[in-house]
N, C-alpha and C positions, 0 to 999 in steps of 0.2 A: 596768782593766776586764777581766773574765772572757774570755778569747777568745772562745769559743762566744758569749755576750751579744752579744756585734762583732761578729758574725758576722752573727746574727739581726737587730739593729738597723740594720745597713749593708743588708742585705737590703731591709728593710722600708722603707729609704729611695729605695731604686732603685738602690743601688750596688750591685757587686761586688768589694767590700775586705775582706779580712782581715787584721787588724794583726798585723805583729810580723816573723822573718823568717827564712829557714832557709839551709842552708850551698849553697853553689853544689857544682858538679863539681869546680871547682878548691880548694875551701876557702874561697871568697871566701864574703863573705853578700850574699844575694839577698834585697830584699824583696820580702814577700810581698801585695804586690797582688794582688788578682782581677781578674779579667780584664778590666772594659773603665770603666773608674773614668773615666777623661776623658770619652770621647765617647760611650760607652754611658750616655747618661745614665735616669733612668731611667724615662722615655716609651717610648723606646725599646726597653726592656725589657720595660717592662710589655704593649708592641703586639704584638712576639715569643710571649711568653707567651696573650695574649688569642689571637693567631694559632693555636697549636700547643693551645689547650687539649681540642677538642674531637676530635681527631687521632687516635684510641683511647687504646692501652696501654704504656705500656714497661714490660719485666720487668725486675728487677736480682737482684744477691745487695748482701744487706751482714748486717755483725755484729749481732745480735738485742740486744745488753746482756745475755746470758745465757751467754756464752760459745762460742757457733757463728755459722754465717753462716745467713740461711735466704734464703727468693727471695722478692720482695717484687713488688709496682707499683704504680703511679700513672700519672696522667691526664701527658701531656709537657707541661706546667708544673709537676710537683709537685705535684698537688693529687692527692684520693682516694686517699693512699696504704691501699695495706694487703697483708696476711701471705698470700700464698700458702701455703707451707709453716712449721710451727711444729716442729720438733726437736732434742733435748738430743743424742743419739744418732749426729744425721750433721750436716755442712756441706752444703749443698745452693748447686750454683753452676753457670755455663755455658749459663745456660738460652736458650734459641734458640725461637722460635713458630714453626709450619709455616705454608705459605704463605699457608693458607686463613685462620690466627690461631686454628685452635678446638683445637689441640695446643700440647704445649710439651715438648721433651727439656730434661734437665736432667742433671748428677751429682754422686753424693751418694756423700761424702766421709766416713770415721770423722773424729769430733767432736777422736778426741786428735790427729790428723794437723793438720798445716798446711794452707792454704787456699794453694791456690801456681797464681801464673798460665800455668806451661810444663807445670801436672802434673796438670791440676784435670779434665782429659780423658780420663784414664786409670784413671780409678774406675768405681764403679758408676753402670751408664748406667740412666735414668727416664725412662717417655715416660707422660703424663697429658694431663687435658686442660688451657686454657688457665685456669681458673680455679685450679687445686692437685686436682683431684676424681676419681676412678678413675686412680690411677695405677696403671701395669705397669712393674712390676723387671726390666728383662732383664739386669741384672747387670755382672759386670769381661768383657772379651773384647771390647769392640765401641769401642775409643778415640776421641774428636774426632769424633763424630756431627756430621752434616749433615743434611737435609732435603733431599730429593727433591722432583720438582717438583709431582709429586701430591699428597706428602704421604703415600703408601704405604711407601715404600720410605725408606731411610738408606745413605750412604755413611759407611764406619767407617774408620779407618785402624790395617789393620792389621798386623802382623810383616811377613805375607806377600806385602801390598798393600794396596788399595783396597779394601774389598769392600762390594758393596752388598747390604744385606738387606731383604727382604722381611719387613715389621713383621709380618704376619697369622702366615704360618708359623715365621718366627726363623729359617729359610734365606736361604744364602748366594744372590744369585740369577746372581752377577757378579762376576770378579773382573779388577784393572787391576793392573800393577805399580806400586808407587810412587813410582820413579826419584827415590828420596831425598830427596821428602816427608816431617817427622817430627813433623807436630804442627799444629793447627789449622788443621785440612781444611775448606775449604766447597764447599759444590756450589752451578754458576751457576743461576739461576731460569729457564733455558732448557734446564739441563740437558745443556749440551754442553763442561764445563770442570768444572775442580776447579782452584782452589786454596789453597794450603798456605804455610807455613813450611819451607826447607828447606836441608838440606846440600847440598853439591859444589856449588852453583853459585857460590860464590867462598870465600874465606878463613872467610864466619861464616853467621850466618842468613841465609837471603834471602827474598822472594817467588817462590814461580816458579807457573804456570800448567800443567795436564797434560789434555791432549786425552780426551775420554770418549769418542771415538774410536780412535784412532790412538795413545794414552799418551807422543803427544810433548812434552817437557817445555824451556819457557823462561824465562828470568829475566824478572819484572814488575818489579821494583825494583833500585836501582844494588850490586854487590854487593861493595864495598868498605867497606862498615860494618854492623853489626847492623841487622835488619829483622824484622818480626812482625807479627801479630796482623791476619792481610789479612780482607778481608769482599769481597762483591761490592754494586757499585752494581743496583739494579735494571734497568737494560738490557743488564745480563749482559757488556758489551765495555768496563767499566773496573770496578778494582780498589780499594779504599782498602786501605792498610796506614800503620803505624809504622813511619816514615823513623828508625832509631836510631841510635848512635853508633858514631862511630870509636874504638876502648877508647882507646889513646894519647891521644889527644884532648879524648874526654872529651864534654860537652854534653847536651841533652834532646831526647828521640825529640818527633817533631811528626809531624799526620796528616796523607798526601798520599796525591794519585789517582794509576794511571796506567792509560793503555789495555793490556789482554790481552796486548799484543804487548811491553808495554814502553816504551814511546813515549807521547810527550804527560806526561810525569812533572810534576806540580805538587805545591805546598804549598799546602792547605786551613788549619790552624789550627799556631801555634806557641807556646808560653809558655816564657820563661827560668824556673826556678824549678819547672815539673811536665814531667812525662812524660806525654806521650799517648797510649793505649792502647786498643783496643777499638773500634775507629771500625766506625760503621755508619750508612746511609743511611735514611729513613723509605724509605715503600712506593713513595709518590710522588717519590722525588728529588726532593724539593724543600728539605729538613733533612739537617745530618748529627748525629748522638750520638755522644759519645765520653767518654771517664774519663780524669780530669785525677790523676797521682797525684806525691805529693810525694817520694817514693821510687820509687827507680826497682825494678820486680815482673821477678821470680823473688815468693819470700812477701809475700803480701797485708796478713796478718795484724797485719805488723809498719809497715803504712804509712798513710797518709791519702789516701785515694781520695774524687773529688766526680764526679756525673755535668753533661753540660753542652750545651745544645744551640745551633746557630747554626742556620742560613740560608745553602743551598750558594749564592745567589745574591750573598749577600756578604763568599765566600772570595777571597783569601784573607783572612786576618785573625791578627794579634799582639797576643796578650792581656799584660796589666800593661805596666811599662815595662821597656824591653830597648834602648838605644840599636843594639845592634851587633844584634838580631833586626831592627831597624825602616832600619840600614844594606843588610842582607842582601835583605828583602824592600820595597822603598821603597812599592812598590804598596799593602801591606798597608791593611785597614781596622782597627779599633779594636775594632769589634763590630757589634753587639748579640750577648752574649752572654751565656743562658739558664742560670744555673746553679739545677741540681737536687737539692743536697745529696749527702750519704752515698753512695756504692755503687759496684757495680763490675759488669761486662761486663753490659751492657745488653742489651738487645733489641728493637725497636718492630713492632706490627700496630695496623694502622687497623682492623681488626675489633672487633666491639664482642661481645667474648666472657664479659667478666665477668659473674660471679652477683652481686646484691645484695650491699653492702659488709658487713663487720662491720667495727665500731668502727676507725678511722685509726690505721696504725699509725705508727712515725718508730725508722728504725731506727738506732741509737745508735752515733756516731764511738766510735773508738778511744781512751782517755785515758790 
C-alpha cells in the first residue's frame, strides 16, 4: 500500500500509525508507529480534536509542491486549512502571532536557499497582519524577532545584543547585552525575561534565561547535552524547550518544561523514532503544539516533519513503542495524541483573526 494512502486511512480510522520504518540513532531500525496506536484509541482522538477545534488558529510553514515553503493554517484539529502566503520567489517560515492575534512576523527566505531550522531567523524579517494582508518588509538586520507584550515593539537578536525596536519608527528603543544568547530569542508575556538558545553555559547549546532588567543570565535546561528551540508557557515562570542529545550517545530530542530558575525540570512528550522540536503552549495552557521530525533539523528541507497536539493535563506521555522510553519514564501516558499532518514551527492564537477562507489548501510532504 502506498504510504501516504496508510497514512490517510489509519487516520480516518482513529489511529496514529504509519507503516513501514526508519533507521534509529544507532543504525538499528525503529518502527515507525505513530504515536498513540494502543491506547489512543480513536474516541479519544476524536474528543481531543472536537476539544481544540474551535480554539482559533495555528500558523505553520510547510512545502507548497511548488518548490518553497510558504505559511499556511488551520483550525487546531486540522480542519480549514489554507495559504497565507503563496511565493515562487521566497521560503516564508517562523511565523509567530502577536499577543493580541491580529499580527504575525514571519521570514522570508530566497527560494534557492535551504529552509534550515538554526538559520531561518536570520533573513528577511515580515510583519503583516494575522490573515497574510498589508504586509511591511523591514528587511535582514533585525534576527530571531519576538513579540513584545503590547505588540508595539520586538526584541531582535542582535551582534551587538538585544535590541528592542519600536515597530512604528524602525528605532532602536533599547538595547541589553546578550551574554551569549545566539539564536531563538523569545520575550516572556509579561515582558520581564527573554529567552534564548545559547553558548557558554556548558560544553553545547543550552537554554538560558536573561533579566529585562538587570541582563542577568541562567541556565533553564541541564547543560550537558544539546538543547533548543525554548518557547515561554503563558505564565511567563516556566520555559518549554527541546531536551537534545548527548552527540556520543546519540538519541531523540523530547519536549520538556522547566521553571525560569531552572528547577522543576520535566518531560512533557517523547518518541523513539522523531525529534521534537518547536514546542509551544496554546494561550490558555491548557495544550501544548510541537513538530514531530523524522530527521533530526539543522535543514528542513531534507526531512519529514508532522505537527501534533496533546493535552498539558495528560503529560507526561511516550508516543509509539519504546520499551527502554516507557522503562525511563514508567509514569508515562500513551496519549491522546492529535496529529496534524505536514509542517513545521507552529504557532497558536485563540483570536479569531481570519478573513473568509479561499478554497482548503493541504500542503504537500516531501517525496
Amino acid at each position: 500500500m502506498h504510504r501516504q494512502l496508510a497514512c490517510i486511512l489509519a487516520a480516518a480510522a482513529g489511529f496514529l500509525f504509519c507503516p513501514g520504518s526508519v533507521p534509529g540513532q544507532d543504525g538499528s531500525k525503529v518502527q515507525k508507529q505513530d504515536v498513540a496506536q494502543e491506547a489512543s484509541s480513536g474516541e479519544p482522538v476524536r474528543r481531543l480534536a472536537e476539544e481544540v477545534r474551535s480554539k482559533g488558529w495555528i500558523a505553520f510553514s510547510a512545502e507548497s509542491g511548488q518548490g518553497d515553503w510558504d505559511l499556511y493554517a488551520m483550525r487546531p484539529d486540522g480542519s480549514g486549512r489554507r495559504r497565507l502566503t503563496d511565493t515562487r520567489r521566497y521560503h516564508e517560515a517562523g511565523v509567530r502571532f502577536s499577543p493580541d492575534g491580529k499580527k504575525m512576523l514571519y521570514y522570508r527566505i530566497p527560494s534557492t536557499e535551504a529552509v534550515d531550522n538554526n538559520t531561518y531567523g536570520t533573513h528577511e524579517l515580515v510583519v503583516a497582519d494575522a490573515d497574510g494582508g498589508h504586509l511591511v518588509v523591514y528587511g535582514r538586520g533585525h534576527p530571531w524577532a519576538s513579540w513584545g507584550l503590547d505588540g508595539q515593539q520586538l526584541a531582535c537578536l542582535d551582534r551587538q545584543g538585544i535590541q528592542i525596536l519600536d515597530l512604528a519608527s524602525r528605532k532602536t528603543a533599547r538595547q541589553l547585552p546578550r551574554k551569549g544568547i545566539v539564536q531563538q530569542l523569545v520575550w516572556s508575556p509579561d515582558g520581564r525575561w527573554f529567552a534564548g538558545t545559547a553558548n557558554g553555559l556548558g560544553p553545547y547549546w543550552n537554554i538560558g534565561r536573561l533579566s529585562a532588567e538587570t541582563a542577568a543570565l541562567n541556565a533553564v535546561s541541564e547543560t550537558d547535552r544539546y538543547n533548543c528551540t525554548p518557547d515561554w508557557m503563558p505564565d511567563s515562570r516556566r520555559i518549554l524547550y527541546s531536551r537534545g542529545i548527548v552527540p556520543e550517545a546519540g538519541g531523540w530530542a523530547e519536549l520538556w518544561v522547566a521553571g525560569g530558575d531552572g528547577k522543576e525540570r520535566r518531560m512533557l512528550y517523547a518518541e523513539q523514532g522523531r525529534h521534537v522540536y518547536g514546542g509551544c503552549a496554546s494561550p490558555d495552557a491548557r495544550y501544548l503544539l510541537f513538530t514531530r521530525s523524522e530527521v533530526d533539523l539543522g535543514k528542513v528541507d531534507n526531512s519529514r516533519t508532522r505537527i501534533a497536539v496533546i493535552r498539558l493535563a495528560d503529560a507526561p506521555i511516550v508516543g509509539g513503542h519504546s520499551e527502554s522510553l516507557r522503562a525511563r519514564y514508567p509514569e508515562a501516558r500513551r496519549g491522546p495524541i492529535l496529529d496534524l499532518s505536514w509542517g513545521w514551527e507552529p504557532h497558536w492564537t485563540y483570536a479569531e483573526a481570519m478573513v473568509p477562507a479561499s478554497p482548503p489548501e493541504s500542503p504537500s510532504p516531501r517525496r
